[in-house]
N, C-alpha and C positions, 0 to 999 in steps of 0.2 A: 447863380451863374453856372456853375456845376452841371445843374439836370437843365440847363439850358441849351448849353453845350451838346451834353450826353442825357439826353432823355430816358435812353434805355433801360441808364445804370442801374445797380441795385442795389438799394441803403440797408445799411447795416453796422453793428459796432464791431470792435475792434479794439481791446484792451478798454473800452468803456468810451471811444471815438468813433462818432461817427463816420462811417467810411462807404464813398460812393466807390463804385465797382465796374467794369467791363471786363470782358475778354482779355482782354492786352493790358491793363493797369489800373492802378487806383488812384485817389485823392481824398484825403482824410481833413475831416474839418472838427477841432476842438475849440472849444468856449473856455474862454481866459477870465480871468474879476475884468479886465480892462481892456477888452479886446475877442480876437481869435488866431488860431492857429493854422496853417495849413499845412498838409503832413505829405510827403512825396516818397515816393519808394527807392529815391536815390540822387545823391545829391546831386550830381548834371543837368538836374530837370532844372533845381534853383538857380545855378551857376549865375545864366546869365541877367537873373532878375538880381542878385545880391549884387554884381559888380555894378548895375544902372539906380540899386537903390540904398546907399550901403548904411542907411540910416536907419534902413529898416532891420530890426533886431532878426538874426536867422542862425539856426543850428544844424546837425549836418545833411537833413535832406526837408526844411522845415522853415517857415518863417513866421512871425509875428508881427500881428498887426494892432498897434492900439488904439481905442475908438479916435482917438484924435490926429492919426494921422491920415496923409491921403492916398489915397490908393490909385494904381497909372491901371485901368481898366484889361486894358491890350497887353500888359505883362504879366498882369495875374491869369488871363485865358492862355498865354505863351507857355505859361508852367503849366497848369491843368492838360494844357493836349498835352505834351511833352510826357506826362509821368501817366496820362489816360492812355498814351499813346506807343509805350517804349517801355514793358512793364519789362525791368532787369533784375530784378529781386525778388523770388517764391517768400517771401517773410515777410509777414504781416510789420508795417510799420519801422521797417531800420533806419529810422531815425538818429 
């Protein structure tokens, strides 16, 4: 979904996480035993996805997903522009 979005981007890691890249922001995607991660450069990108999904487990600019649960397509892209799009943090990863 990521390079589908941002085909541009450029992959690379990041504390040993995979991290797609542009200009203006990032999004980091880590592999869980039971799931994945999505890593955002600050937590206003997730805001409005943790208040519509609050089940899904999230830490401070970061959410997880476990294979079993369902994912709302249109909010997970909502975060990705958001933090692809409004890079506010020079720091790899503030999590």
């Amino acid at each position: 979904m990521i390079l589908e979005l941002y085909p541009a981007a450029t992959i690379g890691l990041s504390y040993k996480i995979l991290t797609y890249k542009i200009e203006s922001g990032w999004v980091a995607l880590g592999y869980l035993k039971d799931g994945v991660s999505i890593y955002t450069n600050n937590s206003h990108h997730i805001a409005p996805f943790k208040s519509a999904f609050p089940k899904i487990k999230t830490c401070k600019a970061s959410f997880n997903f476990k294979v079993t649960d369902a994912i709302d397509e249109s909010a997970l892209e909502q975060v990705i522009n958001s933090a692809m799009q409004n890079w506010t943090d020079p720091s790899p990863l503030s999590v």
